[in-house]
C-alpha positions in Angstrom: -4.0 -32.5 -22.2 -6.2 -29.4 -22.5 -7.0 -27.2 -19.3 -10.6 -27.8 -18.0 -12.8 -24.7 -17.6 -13.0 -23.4 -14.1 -16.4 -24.5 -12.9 -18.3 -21.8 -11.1 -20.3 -24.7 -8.9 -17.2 -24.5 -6.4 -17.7 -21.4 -4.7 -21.3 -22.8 -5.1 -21.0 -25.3 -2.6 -20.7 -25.7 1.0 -16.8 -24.6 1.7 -14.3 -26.4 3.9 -13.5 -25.3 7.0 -10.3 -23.8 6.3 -11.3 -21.8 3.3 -14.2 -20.3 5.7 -11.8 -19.5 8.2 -9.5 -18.0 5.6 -12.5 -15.8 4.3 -13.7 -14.9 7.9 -9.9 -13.4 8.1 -9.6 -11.5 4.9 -12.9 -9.7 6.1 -11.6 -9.0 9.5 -8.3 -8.2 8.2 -10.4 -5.6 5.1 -12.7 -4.2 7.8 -10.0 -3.3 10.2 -7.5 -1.5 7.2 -10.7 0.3 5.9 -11.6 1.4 9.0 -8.6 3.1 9.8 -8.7 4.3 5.9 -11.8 5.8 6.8 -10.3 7.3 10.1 -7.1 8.8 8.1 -9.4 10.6 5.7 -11.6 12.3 8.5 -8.8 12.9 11.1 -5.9 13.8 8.6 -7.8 14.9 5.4 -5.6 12.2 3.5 -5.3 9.1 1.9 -3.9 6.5 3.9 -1.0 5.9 1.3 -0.5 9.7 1.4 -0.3 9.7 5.2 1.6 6.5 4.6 4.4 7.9 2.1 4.5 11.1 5.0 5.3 8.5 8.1 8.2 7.1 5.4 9.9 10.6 5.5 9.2 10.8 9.4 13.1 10.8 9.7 13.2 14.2 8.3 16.0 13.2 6.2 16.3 14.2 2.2 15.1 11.1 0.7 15.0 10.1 -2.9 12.3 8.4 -4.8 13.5 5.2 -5.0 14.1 5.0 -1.5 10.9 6.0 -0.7 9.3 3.6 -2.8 11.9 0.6 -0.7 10.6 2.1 2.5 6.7 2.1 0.9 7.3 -1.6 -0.3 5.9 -0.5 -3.5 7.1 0.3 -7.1 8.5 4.1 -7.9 6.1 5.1 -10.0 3.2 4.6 -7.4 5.1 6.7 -4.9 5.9 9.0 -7.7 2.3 9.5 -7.5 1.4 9.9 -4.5 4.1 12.4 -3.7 3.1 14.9 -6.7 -0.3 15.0 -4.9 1.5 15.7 -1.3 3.5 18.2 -3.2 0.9 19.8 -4.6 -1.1 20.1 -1.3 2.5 21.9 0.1 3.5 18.6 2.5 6.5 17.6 1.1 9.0 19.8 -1.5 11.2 18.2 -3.8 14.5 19.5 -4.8 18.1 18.5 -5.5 20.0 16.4 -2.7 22.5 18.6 -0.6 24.9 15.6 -0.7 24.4 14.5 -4.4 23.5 17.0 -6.9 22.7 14.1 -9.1 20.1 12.9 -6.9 16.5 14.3 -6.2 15.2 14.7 -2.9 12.0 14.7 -0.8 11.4 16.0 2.2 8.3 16.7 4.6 7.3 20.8 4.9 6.2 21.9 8.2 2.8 21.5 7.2 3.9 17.7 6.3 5.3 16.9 10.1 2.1 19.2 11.8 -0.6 16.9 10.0 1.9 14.0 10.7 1.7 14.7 14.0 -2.1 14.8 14.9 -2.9 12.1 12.5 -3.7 8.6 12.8 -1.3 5.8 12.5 -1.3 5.1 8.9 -3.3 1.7 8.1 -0.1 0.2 6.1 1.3 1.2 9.1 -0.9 -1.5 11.1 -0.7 -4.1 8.7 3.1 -3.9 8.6 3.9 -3.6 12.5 1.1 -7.1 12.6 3.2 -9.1 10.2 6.4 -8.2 11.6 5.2 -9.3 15.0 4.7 -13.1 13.6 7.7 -15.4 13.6 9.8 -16.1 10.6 8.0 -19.0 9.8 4.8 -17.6 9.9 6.1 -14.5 7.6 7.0 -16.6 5.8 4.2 -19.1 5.2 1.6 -15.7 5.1 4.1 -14.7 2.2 4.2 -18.4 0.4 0.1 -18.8 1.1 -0.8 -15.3 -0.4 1.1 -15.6 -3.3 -0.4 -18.4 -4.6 -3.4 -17.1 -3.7 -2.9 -14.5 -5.7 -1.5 -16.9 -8.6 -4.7 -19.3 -8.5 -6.7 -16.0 -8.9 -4.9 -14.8 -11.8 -3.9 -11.7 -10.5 0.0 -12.5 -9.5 1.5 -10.8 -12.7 -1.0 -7.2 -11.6 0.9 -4.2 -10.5 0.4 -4.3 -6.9 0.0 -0.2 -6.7 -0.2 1.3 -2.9 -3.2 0.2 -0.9 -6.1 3.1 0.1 -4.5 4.9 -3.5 -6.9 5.4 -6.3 -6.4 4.7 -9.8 -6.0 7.8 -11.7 -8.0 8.2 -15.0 -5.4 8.4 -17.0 -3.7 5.1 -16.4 -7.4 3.8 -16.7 -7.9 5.5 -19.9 -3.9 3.9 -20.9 -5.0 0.4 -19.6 -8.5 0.2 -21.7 -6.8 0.9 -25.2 
């Protein structure tokens, strides 16, 4: 049996309650992260995922980029990112772990803990410290529910890059070819 076209005349129509209710969330839920996206840019002069990889090396401990990237629930190479750009701006060094020569290490400047300290609580922040506050079961049916949300929109198999972090032009150039 062949798969039937999508039809279109679904989101058309008038939609259940519990898919309104579901949208009325995801707005609340997009409204509140973007507003404190918008907050972190004017207080901090950041991105949120740059103020959120900062709060990840809060500890003041060397850390190396694959920890960073467990701590940042994301994949190395999105952290990678974002910490050349923190680098850059003088907010973090990277050098070579004092207990493993083999091992790289990042670690917030002064400049990195003084912004971190008048800033605003990173947005990831928010959305992390809200879902740990549900019980297990609800964790756990949030995580079930979203992704097969994110199958039935075709999007499950999509890198799933840090939130608030643009996309920079050369992966876009890499991902048209």
């Amino acid at each position: 049996m062949s798969a039937q076209p999508r039809s279109h005349a679904s989101s058309r129509t008038a939609a259940p309650r519990t898919v309104a209710a579901s949208i009325d969330s995801f707005r609340r839920i997009t409204r509140a992260l973007r507003l404190a996206e918008r907050r972190t840019q004017f207080e901090a002069g950041l991105s949120a995922a740059q103020l959120f990889v900062l709060h990840a090396l809060a500890d003041g401990n060397e850390t190396s980029l694959s920890e960073l990237a467990e701590r940042t629930m994301t994949d190395r190479s999105s952290v990678a990112a974002v910490v050349d750009r923190l680098f850059d701006a003088g907010y973090v060094v990277r050098g070579v772990s004092r207990a493993d020569r083999r091992r790289a290490a990042i670690v917030l400047t002064g400049a990195g803990r003084a912004i971190l300290a008048r800033a605003p609580q990173p947005p990831m922040v928010l959305l992390v410290d809200a879902i740990n506050s549900m019980e297990p079961a609800q964790r756990a049916a949030l995580a079930t529910g979203l992704a097969a949300l994110t199958s039935a929109m075709g999007v499950a198999d999509e890198p799933a890059g840090m939130l608030f972090e643009e996309v920079r032009a050369s992966a876009t150039r890499r991902e048209r070819r």
